[in-house]
N, C-alpha and C positions, 0 to 999 in steps of 0.2 A: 109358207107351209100352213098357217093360220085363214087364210082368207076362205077356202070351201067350206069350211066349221061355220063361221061369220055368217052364214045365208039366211035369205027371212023368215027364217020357221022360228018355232018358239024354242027350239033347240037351239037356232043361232044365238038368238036373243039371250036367252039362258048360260048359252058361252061368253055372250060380248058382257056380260053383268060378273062373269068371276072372273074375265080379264083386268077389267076395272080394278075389281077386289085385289087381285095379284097384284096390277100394276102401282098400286096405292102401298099393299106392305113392300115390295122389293124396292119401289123406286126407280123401276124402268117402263117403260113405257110399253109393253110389252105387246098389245095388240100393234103399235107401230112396226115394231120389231119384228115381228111373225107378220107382218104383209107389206109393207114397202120400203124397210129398210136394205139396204142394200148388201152383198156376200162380205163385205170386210168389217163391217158393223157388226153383224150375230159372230163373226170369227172370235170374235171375245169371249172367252170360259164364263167370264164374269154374268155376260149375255146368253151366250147358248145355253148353257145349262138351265135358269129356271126356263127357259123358252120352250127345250126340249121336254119339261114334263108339262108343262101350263096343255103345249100340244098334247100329249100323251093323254093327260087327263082329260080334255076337252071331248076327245073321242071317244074313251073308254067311257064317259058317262052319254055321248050318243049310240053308240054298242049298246050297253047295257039297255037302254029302253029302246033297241031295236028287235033286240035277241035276250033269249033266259039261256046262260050260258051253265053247264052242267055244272054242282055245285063244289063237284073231286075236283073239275080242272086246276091243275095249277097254273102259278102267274111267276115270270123271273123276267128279270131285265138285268141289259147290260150295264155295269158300271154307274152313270146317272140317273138311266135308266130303270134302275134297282127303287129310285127314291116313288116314282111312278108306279112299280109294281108295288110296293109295300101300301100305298093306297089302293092300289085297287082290290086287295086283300085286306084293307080296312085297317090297317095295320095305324097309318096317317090319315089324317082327312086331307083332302086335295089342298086345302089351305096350309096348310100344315107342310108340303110335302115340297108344295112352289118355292114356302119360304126360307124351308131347310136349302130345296136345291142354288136360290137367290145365295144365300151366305156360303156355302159349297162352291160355290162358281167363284165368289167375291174373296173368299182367301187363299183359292185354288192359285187363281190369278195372282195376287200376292203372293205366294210362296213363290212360283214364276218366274217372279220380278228377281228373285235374289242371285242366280247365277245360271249363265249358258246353258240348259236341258232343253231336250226334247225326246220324241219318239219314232221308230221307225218300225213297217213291216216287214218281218221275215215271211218269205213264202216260199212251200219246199221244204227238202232236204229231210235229213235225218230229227228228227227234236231231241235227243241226245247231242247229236253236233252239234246243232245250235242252241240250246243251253249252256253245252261245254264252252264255246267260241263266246258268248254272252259274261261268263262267268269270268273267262280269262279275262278281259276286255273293260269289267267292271259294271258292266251291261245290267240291267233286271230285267225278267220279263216280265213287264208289265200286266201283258194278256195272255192267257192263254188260252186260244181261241177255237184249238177243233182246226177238224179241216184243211191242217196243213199252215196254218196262222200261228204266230209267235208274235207279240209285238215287244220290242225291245225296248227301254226309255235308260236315261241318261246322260252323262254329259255331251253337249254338242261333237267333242272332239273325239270320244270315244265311239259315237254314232256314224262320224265319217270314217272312222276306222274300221269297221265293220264296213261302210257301202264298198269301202275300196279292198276289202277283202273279205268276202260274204262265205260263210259255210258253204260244202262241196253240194252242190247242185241246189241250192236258194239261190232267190233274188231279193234285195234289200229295194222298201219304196220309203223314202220317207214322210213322215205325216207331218201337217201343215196342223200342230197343235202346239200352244205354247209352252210347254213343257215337262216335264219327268212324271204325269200323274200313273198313281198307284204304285209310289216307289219313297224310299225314305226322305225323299226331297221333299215331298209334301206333309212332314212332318209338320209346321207349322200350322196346316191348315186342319188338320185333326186333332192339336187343340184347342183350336178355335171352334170346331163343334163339336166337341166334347163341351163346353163350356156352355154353348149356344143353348143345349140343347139337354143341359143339366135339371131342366122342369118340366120337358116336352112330353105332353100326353101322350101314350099310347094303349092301343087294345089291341088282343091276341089275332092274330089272321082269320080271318073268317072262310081260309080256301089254303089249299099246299102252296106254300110261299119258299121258292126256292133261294138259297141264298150265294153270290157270287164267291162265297172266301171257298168253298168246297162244293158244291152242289145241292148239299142238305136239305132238307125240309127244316125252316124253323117253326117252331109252333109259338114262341113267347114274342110277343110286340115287344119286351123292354131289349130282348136278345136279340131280337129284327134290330132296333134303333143303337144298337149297342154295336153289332157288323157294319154298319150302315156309314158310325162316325171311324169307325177303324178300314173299313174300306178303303178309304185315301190314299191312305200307306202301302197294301195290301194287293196284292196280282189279282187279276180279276178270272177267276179261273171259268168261264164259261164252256169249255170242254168238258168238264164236272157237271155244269146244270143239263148239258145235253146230256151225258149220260144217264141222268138222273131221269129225265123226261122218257129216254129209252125203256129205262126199268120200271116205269109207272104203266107203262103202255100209249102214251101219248101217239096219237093218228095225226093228227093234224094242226096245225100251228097258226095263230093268227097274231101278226108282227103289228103293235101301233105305231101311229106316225112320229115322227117321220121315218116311214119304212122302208124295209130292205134289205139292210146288211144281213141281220140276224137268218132272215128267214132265209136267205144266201148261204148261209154257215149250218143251218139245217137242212136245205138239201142236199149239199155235199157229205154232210157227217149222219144221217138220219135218212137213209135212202129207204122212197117210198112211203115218206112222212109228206101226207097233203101241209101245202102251205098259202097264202096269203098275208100281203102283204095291203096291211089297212091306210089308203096314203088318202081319200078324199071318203066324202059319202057315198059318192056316185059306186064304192065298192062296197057297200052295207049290205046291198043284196044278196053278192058273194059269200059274204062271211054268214049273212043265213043262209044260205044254202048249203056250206061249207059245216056249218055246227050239225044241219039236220040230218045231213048224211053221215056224220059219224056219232052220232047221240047214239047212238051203240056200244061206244068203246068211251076213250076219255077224249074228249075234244078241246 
C-alpha cells in the first residue's frame, strides 16, 4: 500500500525520511511492511495499525500540497483511523499520531492474547433484531456502521453461535481480526494509553473534527485525545459521524488510503454524496477536480 507514495519526487522523498522517523520511534520497519511484506505479516494489529496511519498520513500531507481543501470541511476516521484524522485536523502531529497508533496496536494485541475473541459482520436484517440476538448472546456491537452493518465482537464461541443462528434475514461474515476490539475486553489496552499518553501534546482542531463515540464535532484536542484513549473500549459508532456529515451538508467525500470501505458505506447511506476513493497518486487529479466542483458547498 506504501510503494506509489515512495516515487521519485521530493514528495516521495519527503515520505521515505518520516517513514525512517516512524520506523525508528515504533520499531518496525515500516516502510518494509507497506511494500514487500507479505498479507500475514501486516495481519498483526501490533503492525497494521501504525501502518495504516504512517499511510494515511503520507498522502494527506501529498493532498494537502496538491489541493487547498476548503477550510469548514470536516475530517473522521474510522476507529484507527480516527488517530489519522485527529492529525490532519492538527489535533496530533503525524509523529505523534504513528506513535500513539504503534502502542494502540501493541497492547491491542496484547489484550488479544488473553482469551478466545473475535469479530464478526452482521449484514441485513432488522438492527433492533440484531442487537436484541447480540445482547442475548453476550455479543457487543462493536461497529455501528450504517448501511445495513453491525459488527458483533466477542467470545469466539458466542460468535459461532450467532453464525449458526443469524437474526431473521442477516447473514453473519466473519472477520479475520484478532480479537474483541472496541468492546470491554480491550480493557487493558486503554490503560495502557491512558498512561502512555498522560504528557501528550495536543492543540485544538484546526477544521470539524468528528468523533467516532457519537458523531459530534469535538472542538478541544485534550477531549479529541481523551475519546481517542477511551475509544478502545467504546463501539465505534460511525452511522453517527455519517449522520453528522449529512447535517453539515457535506457533497462529497474523499476516503484516504488505504481506501474503500468507508466510501462503500457512504454511498450506500449518503445517496448522491460524490465520493473517491484516494488509493495511489495517479488519483490526485481526481480529488482536484472532485474539490473544485463542489468548493460551492462543503467538500
Amino acid at each position: 500500500m506504501l510503494s506509489p507514495w515512495l516515487d521519485d519526487t521530493p514528495h516521495g522523498t519527503a515520505a521515505q525520511e518520516s517513514l525512517e522517523a516512524w520506523s525508528s520511534a515504533s520499531g518496525l520497519d515500516l516502510r518494509r511492511l507497506g511494500t514487500t511484506a507479505d498479507e500475514n505479516e501486516i495481519k498483526d494489529t501490533a503492525v497494521t495499525q501504525p501502518l495504516v496511519v504512517a499511510t494515511s498520513l503520507i498522502a494527506a500531507a501529498r493532498l494537502a500540497a496538491t489541493i487547498d481543501l476548503p477550510a469548514d470541511a470536516p475530517t473522521a476516521g474510522h476507529s484507527v483511523g480516527e488517530l489519522a484524522a485527529a492529525a490532519v485536523a492538527g489535533v496530533l502531529t503525524p509523529d505523534a499520531a504513528v506513535g500513539l497508533a504503534a502502542v494502540r496496536g501493541r497492547e491491542m494485541a496484547a489484550a488479544c492474547a488473553a482469551e478466545p475473541t473475535g469479530m464478526s459482520a452482521v449484514l441485513g436484517g432488522n438492527p433492533d433484531d440484531v442487537l436484541a440476538t447480540l445482547d442475548k448472546l453476550g455479543l457487543d456491537p462493536a461497529n455501528l456502521n450504517g448501511a445495513g452493518q453491525i459488527v458483533a465482537a466477542g467470545p469466539v464461541s458466542a460468535l459461532e453461535a450467532l453464525a449458526a443462528e443469524p437474526p431473521e434475514r442477516a447473514r453473519v461474515i466473519s472477520l479475520a481480526v484478532a480479537g474483541a476490539f472496541h468492546t470491554r475486553f480491550m480493557a487493558p489496552a486503554e490503560d495502557a494509553l491512558r498512561a502512555h499518553t498522560a504528557d501528550l501534546a495536543t492543540a485544538d482542531p484546526d477544521r470539524p473534527l468528528l468523533s467516532n463515540a457519537d458523531g459530534t464535532v469535538v472542538t478541544s484536542g485534550a477531549e479529541v485525545l481523551r475519546r481517542l484513549v477511551a475509544q478502545v473500549t467504546l463501539p465505534v459508532r460511525w452511522n453517527a459521524c455519517m449522520t453528522t456529515l449529512r447535517e453539515v451538508g457535506v457533497t462529497a467525500v474523499i476516503e484516504l488510503p488505504p481506501a474503500g470501505a468507508l466510501v462503500g458505506l457512504v454511498k450506500r447511506e449518503l445517496k448522491g454524496t460524490a465520493t473517491l476513493a484516494l488509493k495511489t497518486p495517479d488519483d490526485l487529479d481526481a480529488a482536484a477536480a472532485l474539490v473544485s466542483e463542489h468548493t460551492g458547498g462543503n467538500a
